[in-house]
C-alpha positions as CSV (number, residue, x, y, z in Angstrom):
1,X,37.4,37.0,-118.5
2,X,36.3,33.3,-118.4
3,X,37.3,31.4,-121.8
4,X,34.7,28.9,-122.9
5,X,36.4,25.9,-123.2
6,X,33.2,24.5,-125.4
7,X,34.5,26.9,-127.9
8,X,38.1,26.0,-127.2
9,X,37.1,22.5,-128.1
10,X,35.2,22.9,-131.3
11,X,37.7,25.0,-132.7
12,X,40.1,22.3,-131.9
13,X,37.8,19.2,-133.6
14,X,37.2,21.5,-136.4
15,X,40.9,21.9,-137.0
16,X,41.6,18.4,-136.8
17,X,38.7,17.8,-139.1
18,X,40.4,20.2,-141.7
19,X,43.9,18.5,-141.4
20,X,42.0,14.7,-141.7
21,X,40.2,15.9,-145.1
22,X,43.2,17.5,-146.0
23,X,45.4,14.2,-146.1
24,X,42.2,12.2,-147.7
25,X,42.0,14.5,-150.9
26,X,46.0,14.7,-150.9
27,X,45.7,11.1,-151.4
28,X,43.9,11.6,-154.6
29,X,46.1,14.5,-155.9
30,X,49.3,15.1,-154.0
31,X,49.3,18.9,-155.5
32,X,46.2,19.7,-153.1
33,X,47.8,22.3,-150.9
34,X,44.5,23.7,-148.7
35,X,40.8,22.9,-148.7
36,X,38.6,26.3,-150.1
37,X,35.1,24.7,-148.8
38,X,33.0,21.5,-148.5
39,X,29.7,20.0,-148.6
40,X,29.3,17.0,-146.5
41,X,26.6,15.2,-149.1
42,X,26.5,15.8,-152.9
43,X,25.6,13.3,-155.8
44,X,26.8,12.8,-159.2
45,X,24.9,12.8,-162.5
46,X,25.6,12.5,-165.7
47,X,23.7,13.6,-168.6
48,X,23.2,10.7,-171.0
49,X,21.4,10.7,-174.3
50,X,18.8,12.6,-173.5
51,X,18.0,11.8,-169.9
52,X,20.1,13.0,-166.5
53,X,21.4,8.9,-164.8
54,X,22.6,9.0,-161.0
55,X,25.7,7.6,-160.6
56,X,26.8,5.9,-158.2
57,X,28.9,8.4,-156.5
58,X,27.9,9.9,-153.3
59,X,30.0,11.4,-150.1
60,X,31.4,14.7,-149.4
61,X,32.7,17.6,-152.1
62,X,36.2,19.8,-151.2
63,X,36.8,22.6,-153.5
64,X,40.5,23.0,-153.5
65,X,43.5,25.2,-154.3
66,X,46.9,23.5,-156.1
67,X,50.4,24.2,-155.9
68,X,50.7,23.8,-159.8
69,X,48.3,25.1,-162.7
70,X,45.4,24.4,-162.8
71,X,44.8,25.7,-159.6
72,X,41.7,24.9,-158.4
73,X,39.3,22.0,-158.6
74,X,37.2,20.3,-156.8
75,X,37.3,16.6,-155.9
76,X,34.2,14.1,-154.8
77,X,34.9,10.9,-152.0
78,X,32.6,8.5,-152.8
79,X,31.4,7.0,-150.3
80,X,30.1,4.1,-152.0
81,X,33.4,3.2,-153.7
82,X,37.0,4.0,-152.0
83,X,38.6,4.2,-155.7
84,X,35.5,5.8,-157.7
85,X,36.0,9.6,-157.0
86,X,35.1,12.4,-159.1
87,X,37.5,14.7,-159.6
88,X,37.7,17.5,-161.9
89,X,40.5,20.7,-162.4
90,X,38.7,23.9,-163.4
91,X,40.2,25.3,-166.4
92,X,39.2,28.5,-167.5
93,X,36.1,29.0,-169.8
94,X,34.4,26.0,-167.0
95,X,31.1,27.5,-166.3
96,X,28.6,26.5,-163.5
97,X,25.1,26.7,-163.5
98,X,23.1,26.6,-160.3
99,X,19.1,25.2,-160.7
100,X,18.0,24.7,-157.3
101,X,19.4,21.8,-155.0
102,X,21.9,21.4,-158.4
103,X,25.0,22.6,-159.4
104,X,25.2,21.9,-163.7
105,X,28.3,22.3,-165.4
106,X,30.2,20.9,-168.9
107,X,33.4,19.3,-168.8
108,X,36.2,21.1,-170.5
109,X,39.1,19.0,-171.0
110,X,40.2,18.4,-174.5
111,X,41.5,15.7,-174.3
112,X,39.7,13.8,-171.8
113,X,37.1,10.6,-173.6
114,X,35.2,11.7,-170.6
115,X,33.6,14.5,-172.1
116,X,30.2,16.0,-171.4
117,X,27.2,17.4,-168.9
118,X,27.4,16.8,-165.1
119,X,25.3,17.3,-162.6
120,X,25.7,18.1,-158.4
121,X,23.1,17.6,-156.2
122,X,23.2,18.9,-153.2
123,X,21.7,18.0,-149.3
124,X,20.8,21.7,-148.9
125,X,20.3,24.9,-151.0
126,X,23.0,27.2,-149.1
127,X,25.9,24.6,-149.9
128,X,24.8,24.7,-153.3
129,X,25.0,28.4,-153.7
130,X,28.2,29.1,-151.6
131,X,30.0,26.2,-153.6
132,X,28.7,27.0,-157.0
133,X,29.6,31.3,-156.1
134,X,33.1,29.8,-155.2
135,X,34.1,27.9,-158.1
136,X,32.7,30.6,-160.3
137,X,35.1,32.9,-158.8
138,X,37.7,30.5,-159.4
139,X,37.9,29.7,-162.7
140,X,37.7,33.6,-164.0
């Protein structure tokens, strides 16, 4: 049987891939232990007063799993910014709500000043749904 070595090869960029975005998100929380899924372009919104603002945080969204509780989370690399990443732990109770290209959800923590409504957008509508199914699944 002849091997493809096409196939050989992707496999092998896509492993190297993992292992780089690996050590990127371990750079922003050493506890990261494997990488769940990604999305290569999301945005960040906030909910404000009464009106949704864009920040100004774009790049690529890993949903992880952690060697220590919480478990899960899912961290954003802003592209535009090397040290303004979103990152968030999902505690239990978290709940996601999916409306189109947009994954909705309300922060948690207690004792975070950083409480309230955020928004995902993402580049396509399959990400959206395969990301927002995943970290549903994760915090029950």
């Amino acid at each position: 049987a002849v091997v493809s070595t096409q196939s050989t090869g992707d496999k092998a960029f896509e492993k190297d891939e993992r292992r780089i975005d690996l050590g990127c998100i371990r750079n922003v929380d050493c506890s990261i232990i494997q990488i769940l899924d990604k999305s290569d372009n999301v945005a960040f919104y906030r909910f404000e007063g009464s009106a949704w603002h864009k920040q100004d945080i774009e790049g690529s969204l890993f949903v992880f799993s952690r060697s220590v509780s919480p478990f899960y989370g899912f961290v954003i690399l802003n592209r535009r910014s090397l040290s303004d990443n979103v990152i968030e732990l999902l505690l239990k109770g978290l709940e996601f709500q999916r409306s189109g290209l947009y994954l909705l959800y309300k922060t948690k923590q207690q004792t975070s000043l950083d409480v309230g409504i955020r928004s995902i957008w993402f580049e396509n509508e399959g990400a959206c749904v395969r990301i927002s199914n995943l970290l549903n699944r994760c915090v029950t």
